[in-house]
N, C-alpha and C positions, 0 to 999 in steps of 0.2 A: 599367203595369198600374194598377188600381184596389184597395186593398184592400178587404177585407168592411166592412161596417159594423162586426163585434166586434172585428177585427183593427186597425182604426182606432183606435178606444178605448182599445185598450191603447196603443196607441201615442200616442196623444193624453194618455192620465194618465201615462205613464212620463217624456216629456219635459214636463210640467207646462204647457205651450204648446200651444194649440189653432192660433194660425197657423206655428209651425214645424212643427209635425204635417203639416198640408196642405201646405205646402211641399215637404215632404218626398218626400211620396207624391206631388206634380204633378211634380217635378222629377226623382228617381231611379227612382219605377218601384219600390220596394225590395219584397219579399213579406217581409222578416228584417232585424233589426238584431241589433247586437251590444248594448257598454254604451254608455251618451250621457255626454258629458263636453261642460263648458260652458268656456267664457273670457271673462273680459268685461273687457278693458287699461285699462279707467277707472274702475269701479268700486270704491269705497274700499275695501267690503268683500272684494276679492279678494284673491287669495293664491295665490301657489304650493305654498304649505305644507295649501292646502284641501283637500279629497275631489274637489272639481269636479264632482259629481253632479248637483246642483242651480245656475240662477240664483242662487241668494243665497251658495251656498258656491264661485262660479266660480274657478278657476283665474286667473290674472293676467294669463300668457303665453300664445299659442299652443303653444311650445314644451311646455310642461309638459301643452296639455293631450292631444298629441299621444303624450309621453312614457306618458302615464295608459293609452294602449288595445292593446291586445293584439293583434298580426298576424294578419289570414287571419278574425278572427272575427266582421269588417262592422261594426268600432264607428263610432260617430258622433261629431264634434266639432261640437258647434256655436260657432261663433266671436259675441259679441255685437258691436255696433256700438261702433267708437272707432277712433283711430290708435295704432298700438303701432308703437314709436321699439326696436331690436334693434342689438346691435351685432357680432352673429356670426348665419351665414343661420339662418333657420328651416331644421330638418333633416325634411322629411317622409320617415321611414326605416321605416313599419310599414306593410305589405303589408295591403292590403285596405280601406284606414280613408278614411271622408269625411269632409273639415273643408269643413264652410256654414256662409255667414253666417245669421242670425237672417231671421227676414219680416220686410222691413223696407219701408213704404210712400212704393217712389221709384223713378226710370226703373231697370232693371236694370242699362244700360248703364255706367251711370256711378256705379253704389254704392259701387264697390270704392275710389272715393275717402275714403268713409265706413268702410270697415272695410282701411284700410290696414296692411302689414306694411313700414316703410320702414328699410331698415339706412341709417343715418345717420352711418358709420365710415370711408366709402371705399373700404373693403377688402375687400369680400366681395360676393357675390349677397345678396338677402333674403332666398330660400329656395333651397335644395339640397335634390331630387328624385334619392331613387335608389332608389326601388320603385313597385310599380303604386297604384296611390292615385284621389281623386275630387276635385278640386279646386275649390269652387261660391262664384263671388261675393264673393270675395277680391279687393284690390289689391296691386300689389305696383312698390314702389319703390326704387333703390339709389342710394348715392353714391358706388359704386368708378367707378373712373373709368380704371382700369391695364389690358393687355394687352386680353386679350378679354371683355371687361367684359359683364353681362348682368343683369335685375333676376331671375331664376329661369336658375337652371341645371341641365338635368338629364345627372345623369352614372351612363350605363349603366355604366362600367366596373366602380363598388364599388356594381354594387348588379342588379337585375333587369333584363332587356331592354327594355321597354316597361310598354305598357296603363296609359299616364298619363289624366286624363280632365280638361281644364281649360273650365269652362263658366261663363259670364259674369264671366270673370276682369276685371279692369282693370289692363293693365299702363302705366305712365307714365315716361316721362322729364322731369322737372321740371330741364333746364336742365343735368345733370351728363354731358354727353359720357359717359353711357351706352354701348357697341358692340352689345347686342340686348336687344328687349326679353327671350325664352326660347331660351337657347340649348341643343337637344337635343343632345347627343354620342351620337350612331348609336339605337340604339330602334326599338321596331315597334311598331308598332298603336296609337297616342299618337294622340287625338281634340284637339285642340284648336277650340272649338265658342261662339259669340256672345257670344267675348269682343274687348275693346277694347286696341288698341296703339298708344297717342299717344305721338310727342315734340311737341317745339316748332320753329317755323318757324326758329328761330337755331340750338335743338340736336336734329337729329332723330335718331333711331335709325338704324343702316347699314342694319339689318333687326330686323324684328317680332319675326319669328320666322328661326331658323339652324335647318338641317339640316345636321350633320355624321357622320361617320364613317370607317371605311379599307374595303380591297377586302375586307378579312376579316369586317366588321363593319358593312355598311351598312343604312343607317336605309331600313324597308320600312313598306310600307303604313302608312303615316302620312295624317290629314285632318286639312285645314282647312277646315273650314264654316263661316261664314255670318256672319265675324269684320271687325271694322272695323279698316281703320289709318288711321292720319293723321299726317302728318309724318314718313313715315319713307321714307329714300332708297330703301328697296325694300321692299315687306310681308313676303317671303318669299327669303331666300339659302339655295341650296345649299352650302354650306363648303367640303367635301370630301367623297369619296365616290362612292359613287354608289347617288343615291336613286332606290329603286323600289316600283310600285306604290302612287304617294302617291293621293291626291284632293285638289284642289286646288278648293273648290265655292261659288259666289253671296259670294263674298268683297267689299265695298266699300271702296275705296281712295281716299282724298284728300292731294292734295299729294305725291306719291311714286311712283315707277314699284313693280310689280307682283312680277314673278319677277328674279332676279340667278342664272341656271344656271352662271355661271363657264362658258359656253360647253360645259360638259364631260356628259358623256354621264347617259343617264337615262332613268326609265320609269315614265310615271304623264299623269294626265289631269288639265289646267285649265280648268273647263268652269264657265261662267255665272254668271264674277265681271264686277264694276261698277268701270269706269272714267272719269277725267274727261278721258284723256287718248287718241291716237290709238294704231288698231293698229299693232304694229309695235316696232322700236325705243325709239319713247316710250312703251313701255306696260313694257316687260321688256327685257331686256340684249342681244335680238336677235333678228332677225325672225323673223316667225310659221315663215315654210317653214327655215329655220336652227334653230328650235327643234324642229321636227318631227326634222328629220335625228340630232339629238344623242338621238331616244325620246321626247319631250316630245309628248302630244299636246294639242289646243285644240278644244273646240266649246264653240259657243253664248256667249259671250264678249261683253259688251258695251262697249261705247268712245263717246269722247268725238262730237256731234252736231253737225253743221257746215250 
C-alpha cells in the first residue's frame, strides 16, 4: 500500500530518516507502526544501556534492540550498517516486530554482507527464530560447525508455529562446514523471499534452506520465492516430515542440484525456478515422474540449454 501524504510525515519525522521512511512504506506495505528502535554495532556512541530511540542514542546490539519492543504491537528495529561479531544466537522472540536494515545505496542482494550478524564461537546459530517476526536485509553468518549446524534456526517447538517473513536476507557460508544455511523445524506459512544462500565451492551448504518436522507436526504451506543459491549441494532438503502445500517459485540455482525430497512422500508445487543443469536427476534427488509419484508437482521449470 501507499500511505497518505500526512501519514508519511509522521512517519518520516518519527524515524528522523527521510530514506528509511520510504523504505519502509516501498518494502512492507505498513498502514501502523508501533515504537522504532535503532542499532548501529559500530558506532562509538552506542550503548546497550541507551534509549535506542534515536540514531545518536542507538542501541549497540541487535539484541538489545530487539529486547527494547513490545510483542504484537508492530514495533520497528531498524538495524544501521556494520558487522556485529555475537557470541550466543540473536534471539528474535517478540511476536509481531521488524528488524531492517537502514536505506543503504547498494545491490540489495548482497547487503547483508554489510550489515552482518556473524556468531563467531562455533557453538551456536547467529540467530534463533521462535515467533512470527519480519526479517529485511539482514546477513547472517555462523561458525558452529557440530551436529545439524545452521546460520538461523528456526525452532517452532518453544515458541509460535510459523508466519516467519525473511526478505533480502544474505545468508553465507564463509568456509566453516556450516549443515544449512535456515534450518525450519516444522512451521507454516514461513515466506522465505529475494534472499541469497551462498557457500563456497570447497565448503557448500548440504542445503539452503531445511524443511523439517514429524507426522504430528509437519511444515505447511511454506514459500520460496524468487531466492538465489549458489554453492549449495541442494537449495532446498526435505529432513523429515512431510511437507505440504509448499511453493516452490522462479528460484535461481548455481552450482547445486535443486530439491533433495529424501524420496519420501509430499505435497506442494515447483514451478518456474532457473537451472544450469539438466531435467531430471541432475536437477533434484530424482526424476521428474518419481517426484510426481512421492506429491511433488513441477510446471514450468527451466533447465540447463544444449
Amino acid at each position: 500500500m501507499t500511505l497518505t501524504n500526512r501519514t508519511f510525515g509522521w512517519l518520516r519525522d518519527g524515524i528522523g530518516n527521510l530514506r528509511a521512511a520510504r523504505e519502509i512504506e516501498n518494502h512492507l506495505g505498513i498502514g501502523q507502526i508501533g515504537e522504532i528502535f535503532y542499532v548501529d554495532p559500530v558506532a562509538s556512541s552506542a550503548a546497550d544501556t541507551n534509549p535506542g530511540t534515536s540514531p545518536l542514542e542507538a542501541f549497540a546490539s541487535t539484541q538489545a534492540g530487539i529486547d527494547a519492543t513490545v510483542a504484537d504491537r508492530g514495533d520497528l528495529v531498524i538495524r544501521m550498517r556494520g558487522y556485529e561479531a555475537v557470541t550466543t544466537p540473536v534471539l528474535f522472540n517478540k511476536a509481531g516486530i521488524t528488524v531492517i536494515t537502514e536505506s543503504y545505496g547498494m545491490n540489495p542482494w548482497e547487503q547483508g554482507e554489510y550489515f552482518a550478524i556473524d556468531n563467531t564461537t562455533g557453538g551456536a546459530a547467529a540467530a534463533l527464530i521462535s515467533t512470527r517476526c519480519r526479517i529485511i536485509g539482514l546477513g547472517f553468518h555462523t561458525a558452529w560447525t557440530g551436529g545439524i549446524s545452521s546460520n538461523i534456526l528456526y525452532d517452532h517447538e518453544s515458541g509460535d508455529p510459523g508466519w516467519v517473513y525473511l526478505y533480502y536476507c544474505r545468508i553465507m557460508n564463509w568456509g566453516t562446514a556450516t549443515v544449512y544455511g535456515v534450518n525450519f523445524e516444522a512451521g507454516a506459512n514461513i515466506v522465505a523471499e529475494k534472499s541469497t544462500f551462498e557457500g563456497t565451492a570447497g565448503q557448500k551448504f548440504t542445503a539452503g534452506i531445511a524443511f523439517g518436522g514429524s507426522p504430528s507436526n509437519n511444515p505447511i504451506q511454506n514459500t520460496v520465492e524468487d531466492c538465489r543459491f549458489r554453492d549449495c549441494t541442494y537449495a532446498i532438503e526435505h529432513k523429515d516430515g512431510t511437507p505440504q502445500n509448499f511453493l516452490y517459485y522462479n528460484n535461481k540455482n548455481i552450482d547445486g542440484k535443486f530439491l533433495n525430497s529424501k524420496g519420501a512422500a509430499a505435497d506442494g508445487l515447483v514451478a518456474g525456478n532457473w537451472h544450469e543443469t539438466a531435467a531430471g536427476n541432475a536437477t533434484n534427488d530424482g526424476t521428474v515422474n518419481a517426484m510426481i509419484g512421492q506429491g511433488i508437482n513441477f510446471c514450468g521449470n527451466h533447465y540447463a540449454e544444449t
